[in-house]
C-alpha positions in Angstrom: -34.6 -0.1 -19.8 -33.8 -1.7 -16.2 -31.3 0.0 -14.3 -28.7 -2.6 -12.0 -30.7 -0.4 -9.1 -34.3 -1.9 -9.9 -32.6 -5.2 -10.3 -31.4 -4.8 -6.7 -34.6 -3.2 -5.5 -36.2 -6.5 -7.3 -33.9 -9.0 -5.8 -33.7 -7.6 -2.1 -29.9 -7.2 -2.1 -27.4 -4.1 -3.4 -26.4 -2.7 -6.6 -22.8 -3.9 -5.4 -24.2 -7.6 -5.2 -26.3 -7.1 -8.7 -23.0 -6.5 -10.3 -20.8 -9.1 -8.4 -23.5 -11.6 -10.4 -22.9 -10.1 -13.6 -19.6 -10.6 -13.3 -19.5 -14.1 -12.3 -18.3 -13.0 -8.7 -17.5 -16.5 -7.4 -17.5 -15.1 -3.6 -21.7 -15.0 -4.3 -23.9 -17.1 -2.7 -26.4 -19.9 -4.9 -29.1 -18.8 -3.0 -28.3 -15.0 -3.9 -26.8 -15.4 -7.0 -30.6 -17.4 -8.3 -32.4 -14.3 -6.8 -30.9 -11.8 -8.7 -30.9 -13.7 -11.9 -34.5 -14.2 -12.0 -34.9 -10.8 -11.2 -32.6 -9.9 -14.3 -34.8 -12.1 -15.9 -38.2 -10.4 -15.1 -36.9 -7.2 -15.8 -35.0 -8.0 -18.9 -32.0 -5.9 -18.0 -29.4 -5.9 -20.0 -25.3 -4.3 -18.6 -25.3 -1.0 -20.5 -21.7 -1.4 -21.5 -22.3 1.2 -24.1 -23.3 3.2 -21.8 -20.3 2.8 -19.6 -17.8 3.8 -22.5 -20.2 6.6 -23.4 -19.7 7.9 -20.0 -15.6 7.9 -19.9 -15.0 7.6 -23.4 -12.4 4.9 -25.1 -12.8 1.4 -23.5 -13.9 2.5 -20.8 -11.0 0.7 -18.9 -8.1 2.1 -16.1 -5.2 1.0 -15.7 -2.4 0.3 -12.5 1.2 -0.1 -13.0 3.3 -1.1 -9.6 7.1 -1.8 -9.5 6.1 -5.7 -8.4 2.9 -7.3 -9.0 4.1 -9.8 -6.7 5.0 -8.0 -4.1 2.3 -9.2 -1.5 1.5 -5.3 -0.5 1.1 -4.2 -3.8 -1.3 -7.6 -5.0 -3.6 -6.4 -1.9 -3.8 -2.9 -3.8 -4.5 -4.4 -6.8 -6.8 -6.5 -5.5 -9.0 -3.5 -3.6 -8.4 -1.0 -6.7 -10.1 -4.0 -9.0 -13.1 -4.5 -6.6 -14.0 -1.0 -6.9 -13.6 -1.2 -11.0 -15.7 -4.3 -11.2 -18.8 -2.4 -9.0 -18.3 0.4 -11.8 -18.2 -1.9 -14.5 -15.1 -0.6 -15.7 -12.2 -3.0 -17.1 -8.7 -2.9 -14.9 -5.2 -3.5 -16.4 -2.6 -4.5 -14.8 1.8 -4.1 -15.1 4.7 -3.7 -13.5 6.3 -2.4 -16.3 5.5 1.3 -15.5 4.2 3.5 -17.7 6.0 3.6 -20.3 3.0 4.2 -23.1 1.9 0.7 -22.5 -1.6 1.8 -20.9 -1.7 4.8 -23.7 -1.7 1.8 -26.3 -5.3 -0.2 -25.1 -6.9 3.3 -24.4 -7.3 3.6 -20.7 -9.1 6.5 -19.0 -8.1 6.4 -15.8 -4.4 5.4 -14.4 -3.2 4.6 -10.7 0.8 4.6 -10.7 4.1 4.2 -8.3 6.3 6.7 -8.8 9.9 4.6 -9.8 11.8 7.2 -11.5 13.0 10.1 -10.0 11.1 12.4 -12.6 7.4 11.9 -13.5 6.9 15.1 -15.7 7.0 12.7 -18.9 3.8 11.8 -17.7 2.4 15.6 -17.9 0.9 14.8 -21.8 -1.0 12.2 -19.9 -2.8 14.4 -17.6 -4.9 16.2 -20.9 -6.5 13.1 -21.4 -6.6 10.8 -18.6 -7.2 10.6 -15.2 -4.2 9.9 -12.8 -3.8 9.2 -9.2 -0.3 8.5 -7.5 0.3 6.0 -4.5 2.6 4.9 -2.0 4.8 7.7 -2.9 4.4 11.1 -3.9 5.6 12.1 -8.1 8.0 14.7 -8.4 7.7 17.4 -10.9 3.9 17.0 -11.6 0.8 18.0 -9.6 -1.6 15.2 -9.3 -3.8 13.6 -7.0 -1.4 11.0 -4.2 -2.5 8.5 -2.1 0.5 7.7 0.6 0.9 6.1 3.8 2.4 7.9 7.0 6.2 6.7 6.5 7.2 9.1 8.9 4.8 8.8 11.5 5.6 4.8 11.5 9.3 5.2 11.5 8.7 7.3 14.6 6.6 4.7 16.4 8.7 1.9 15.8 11.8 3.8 17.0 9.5 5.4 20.1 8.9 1.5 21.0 12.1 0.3 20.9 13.6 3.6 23.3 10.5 3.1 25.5 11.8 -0.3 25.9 15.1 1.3 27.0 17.6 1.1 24.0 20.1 4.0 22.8 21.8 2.3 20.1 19.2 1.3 17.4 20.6 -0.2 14.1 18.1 1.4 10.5 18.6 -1.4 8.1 17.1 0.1 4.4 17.1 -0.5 0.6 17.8 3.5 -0.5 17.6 6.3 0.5 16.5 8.0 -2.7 13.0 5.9 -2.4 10.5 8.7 -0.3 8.9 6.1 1.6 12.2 4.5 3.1 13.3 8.3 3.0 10.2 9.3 5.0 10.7 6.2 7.8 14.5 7.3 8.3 13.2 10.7 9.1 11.0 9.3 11.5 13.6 7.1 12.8 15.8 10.0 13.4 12.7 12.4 14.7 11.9 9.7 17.9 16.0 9.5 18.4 16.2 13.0 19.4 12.7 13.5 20.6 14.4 11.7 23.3 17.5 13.2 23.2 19.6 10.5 21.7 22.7 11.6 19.3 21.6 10.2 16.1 24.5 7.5 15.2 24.9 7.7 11.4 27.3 4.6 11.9 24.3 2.5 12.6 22.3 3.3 9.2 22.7 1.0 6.9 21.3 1.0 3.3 21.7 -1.4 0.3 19.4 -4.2 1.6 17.9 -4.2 -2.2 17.0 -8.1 -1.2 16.6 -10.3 1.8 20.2 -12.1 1.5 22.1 -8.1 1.5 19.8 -7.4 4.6 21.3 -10.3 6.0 24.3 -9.2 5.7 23.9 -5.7 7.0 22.8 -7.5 9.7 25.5 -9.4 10.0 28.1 -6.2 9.4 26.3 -3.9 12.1 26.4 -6.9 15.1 30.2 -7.2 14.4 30.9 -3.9 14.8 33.0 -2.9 18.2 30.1 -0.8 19.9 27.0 -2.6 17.6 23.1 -1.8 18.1 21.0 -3.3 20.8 18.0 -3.1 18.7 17.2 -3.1 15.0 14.6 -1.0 12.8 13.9 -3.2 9.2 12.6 -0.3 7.1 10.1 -2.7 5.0 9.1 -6.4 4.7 12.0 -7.5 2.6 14.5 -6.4 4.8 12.7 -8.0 7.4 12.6 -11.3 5.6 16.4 -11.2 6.2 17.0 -9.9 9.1 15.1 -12.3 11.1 17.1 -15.4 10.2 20.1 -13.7 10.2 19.7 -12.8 14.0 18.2 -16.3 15.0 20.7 -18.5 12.6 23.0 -16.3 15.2 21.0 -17.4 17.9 20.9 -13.9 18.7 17.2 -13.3 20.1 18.6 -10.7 22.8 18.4 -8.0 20.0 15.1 -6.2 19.7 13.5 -6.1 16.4 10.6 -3.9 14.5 9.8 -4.3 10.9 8.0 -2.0 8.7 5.1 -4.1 7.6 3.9 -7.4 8.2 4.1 -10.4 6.2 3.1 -14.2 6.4 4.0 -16.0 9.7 5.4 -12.8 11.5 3.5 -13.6 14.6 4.2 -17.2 14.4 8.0 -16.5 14.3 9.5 -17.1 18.0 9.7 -14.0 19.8 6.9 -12.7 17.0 7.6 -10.2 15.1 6.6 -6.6 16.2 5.9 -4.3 13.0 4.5 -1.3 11.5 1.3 -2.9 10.3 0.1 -1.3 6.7 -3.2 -1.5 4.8 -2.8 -2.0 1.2 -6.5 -2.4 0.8 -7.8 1.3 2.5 -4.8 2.9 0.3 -5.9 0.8 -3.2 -9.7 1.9 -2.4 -9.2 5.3 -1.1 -7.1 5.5 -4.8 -9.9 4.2 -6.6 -12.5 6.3 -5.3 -10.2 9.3 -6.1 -9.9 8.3 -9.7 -13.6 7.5 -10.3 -14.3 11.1 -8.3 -12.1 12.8 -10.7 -13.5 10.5 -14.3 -17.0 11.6 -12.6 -16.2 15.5 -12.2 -12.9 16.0 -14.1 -12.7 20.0 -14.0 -13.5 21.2 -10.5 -11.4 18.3 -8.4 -8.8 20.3 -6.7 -5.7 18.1 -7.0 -4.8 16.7 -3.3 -2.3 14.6 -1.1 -3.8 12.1 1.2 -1.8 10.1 3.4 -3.6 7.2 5.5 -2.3 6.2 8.8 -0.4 3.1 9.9 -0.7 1.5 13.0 2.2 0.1 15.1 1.4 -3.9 16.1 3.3 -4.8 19.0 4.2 -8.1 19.6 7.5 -10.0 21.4 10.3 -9.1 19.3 10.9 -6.5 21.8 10.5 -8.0 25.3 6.8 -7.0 24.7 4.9 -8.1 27.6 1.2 -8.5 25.2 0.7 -9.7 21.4 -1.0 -7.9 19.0 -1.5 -4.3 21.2 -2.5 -2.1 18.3 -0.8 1.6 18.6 -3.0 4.0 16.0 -1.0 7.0 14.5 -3.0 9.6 12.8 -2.5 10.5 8.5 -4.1 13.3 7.1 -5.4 14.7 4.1 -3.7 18.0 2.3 -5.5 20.0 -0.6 
């Protein structure tokens, strides 16, 4: 029988591109797509799905659950996690739900998750059976392989910008600080304050910006207050969202401004927006990879923490002299 390799051999192109044409990739050229097909053709080879469920058992299927499937950051994930099933011709399932037995139910083998509750050992009857990996924050009370971002490191680097642009009093605008990645960016907030010998003000740390209009209004509460912030951190895109039009509805474009991630028209805002730019795609790949690494070799995977780096993307929210000045800080992988 034909493997997708000899096909690719036979067409002049990858094993990737063999299986984007058997899966009706519409991203793959006529001229390409004709050239693998006759050499399907000529070799009579036929997707060894059987094969496939042989291999992992069940349906041969994984699963993701994120807290929003809508949430642009998390759809990127999805999105890179999905690319990498599809080249292993394995089936991907997607909720926001959590897990909550839903993924038990169809019979996946493999699970990527966000931790949403405060206690994931529920999930240690999963672990038996199926593969798991953990990203953009770390579980609690189970040992399993994580995939995070540096929170810290790019709560340090937007506070390190906005000091080296000569403010003291920096307003931290956040949802709660029981979530480990807004956690993780208030400690590095608080780090670059007295790397540089700044009192940390607790007065100007604000959290309950669960949506854009209650970042507004933190906003609005720390600029009224009798000694108020110079500058303001936004501790993730949402925030951000509200923030922004709260400070230029107030005609208020004296205050300095990084967010923690980007989002659509940031740099066409006026100043643009300087942020903590993330990468949803290296951290929904670099989980993939771990998941098919453990389905491949189940026993002898230590499990391991690795946390990808963020980058700081400066633009004129803060008196910035260039746009788009990348600033890279280092993650790091634990075993």
């Amino acid at each position: 029988m034909a493997t997708m390799r000899q096909v690719a051999q036979r067409a002049g192109v990858s094993a990737k591109t063999v299986s984007r044409v058997v899966n009706n990739d519409r991203y793959v050229s006529d001229d390409v797509r004709q050239r693998v097909e006759r050499a399907i053709a000529d070799l009579q080879y036929v997707p060894n799905l059987l094969a496939r469920t042989f291999r992992y058992g069940r349906d041969a299927a994984i699963g993701i659950a994120v807290p929003d499937i809508s949430d642009p950051f998390f759809a990127a994930a999805i999105r890179a996690v999905e690319e990498i099933a599809r080249d292993r011709g394995v089936a991907l399932f997607v909720t926001s739900v959590g897990t909550d037995g839903t993924f038990e139910q169809i019979g996946v083998v493999g699970l990527i998750s966000t931790p949403v509750a405060a206690d994931q050992s529920y999930l240690m009857r999963w672990l038996s059976r199926t593969a798991m990996v953990f990203i953009d924050r770390a579980p609690s009370n189970i040992t399993a392989d994580t995939v995070v971002e540096d929170d810290r490191g790019g709560g340090y680097a937007a506070t390190a910008h906005l000091i080296e642009h000569g403010h003291r009093r920096i307003g931290f605008i956040g949802d709660s600080s029981s979530i480990a990645t807004t956690a993780g960016r208030l400690e590095g907030y608080g780090a670059a304050l007295a790397d540089a010998g700044i009192d940390e003000d607790r007065r100007l740390v604000t959290f309950g910006a669960l949506s854009s209009h209650e970042a507004a209004e933190a906003t609005w509460d720390l600029l009224s207050r009798r000694k108020p912030p110079t500058a303001l951190f936004s501790s993730n895109a949402r925030c951000s969202i509200g923030v922004v039009p709260a400070l230029q509805g107030r005609g208020r474009t004296d205050i300095a401004l990084v967010g923690y991630g980007d989002f659509p028209l940031a740099s066409a805002l006026r100043p643009a927006l300087t942020v903590v730019d993330r990468n949803p795609d290296a951290l929904g790949k670099a989980a993939a990879t771990r998941l098919f690494q453990r389905l491949d070799n189940p026993v002898r995977r230590r499990k391991r923490l690795m946390v990808l780096p963020v980058r700081l993307l400066v633009r004129a929210s803060c008196a910035a002299t260039q746009d788009h000045q990348h600033v890279t800080m280092a993650g790091h992988l634990a075993t």
